[in-house]
C-alpha positions in Angstrom: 118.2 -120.8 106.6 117.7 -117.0 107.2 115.4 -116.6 103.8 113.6 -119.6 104.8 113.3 -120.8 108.4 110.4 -123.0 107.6 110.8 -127.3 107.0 114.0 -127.7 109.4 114.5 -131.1 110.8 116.8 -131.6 113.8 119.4 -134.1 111.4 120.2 -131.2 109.3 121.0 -128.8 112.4 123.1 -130.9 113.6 126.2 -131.1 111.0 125.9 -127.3 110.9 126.2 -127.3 114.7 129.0 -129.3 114.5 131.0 -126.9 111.8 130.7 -124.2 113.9 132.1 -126.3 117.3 128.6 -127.2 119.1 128.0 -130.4 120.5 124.2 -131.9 120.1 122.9 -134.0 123.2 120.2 -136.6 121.9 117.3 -137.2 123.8 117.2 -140.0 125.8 114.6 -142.7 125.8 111.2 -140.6 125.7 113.1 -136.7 125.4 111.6 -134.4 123.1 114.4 -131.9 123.1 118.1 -131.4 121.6 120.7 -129.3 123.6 123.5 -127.7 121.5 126.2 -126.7 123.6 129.5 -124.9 122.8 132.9 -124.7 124.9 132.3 -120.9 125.1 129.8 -122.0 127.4 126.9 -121.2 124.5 123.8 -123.6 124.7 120.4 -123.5 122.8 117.4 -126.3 123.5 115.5 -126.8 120.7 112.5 -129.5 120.6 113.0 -132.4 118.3 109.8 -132.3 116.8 109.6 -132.2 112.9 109.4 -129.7 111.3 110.9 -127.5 113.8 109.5 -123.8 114.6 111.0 -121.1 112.8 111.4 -119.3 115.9 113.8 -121.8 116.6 115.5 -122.1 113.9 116.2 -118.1 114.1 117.6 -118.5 117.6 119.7 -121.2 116.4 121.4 -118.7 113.4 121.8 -116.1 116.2 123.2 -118.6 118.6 125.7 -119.1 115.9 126.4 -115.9 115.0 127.1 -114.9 118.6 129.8 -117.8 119.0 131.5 -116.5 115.7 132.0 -113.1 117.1 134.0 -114.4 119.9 
């Protein structure tokens, strides 16, 4: 993901949320946006659009590596 945040659809964020302890709230009828949430009180929205923005997907790896430091 680092060497290449380009192409990133939310169904593959999601199991490697879930590895790392984040929860992912779907959209409901007509939302647009996925929340991942972690007990540490951690949370990143990212819009479900496909592909998703690399920008995104960078504040998703930092997101992660912030809840591993803990």
């Amino acid at each position: 993901m680092k060497t290449n945040p380009k192409d990133w659809k939310i169904e593959q964020l999601i199991p490697i949320a879930s590895e790392f302890g984040f929860s992912a709230r779907m959209p409901g009828k007509g939302g647009s946006h996925v929340t991942f949430r972690h007990s540490s009180g951690a949370r990143l929205t990212v819009p479900a659009h496909r592909p998703i923005k690399p920008i995104y997907i960078k504040k998703f790896l930092a997101l992660i590596e912030e809840v591993t430091r803990l």
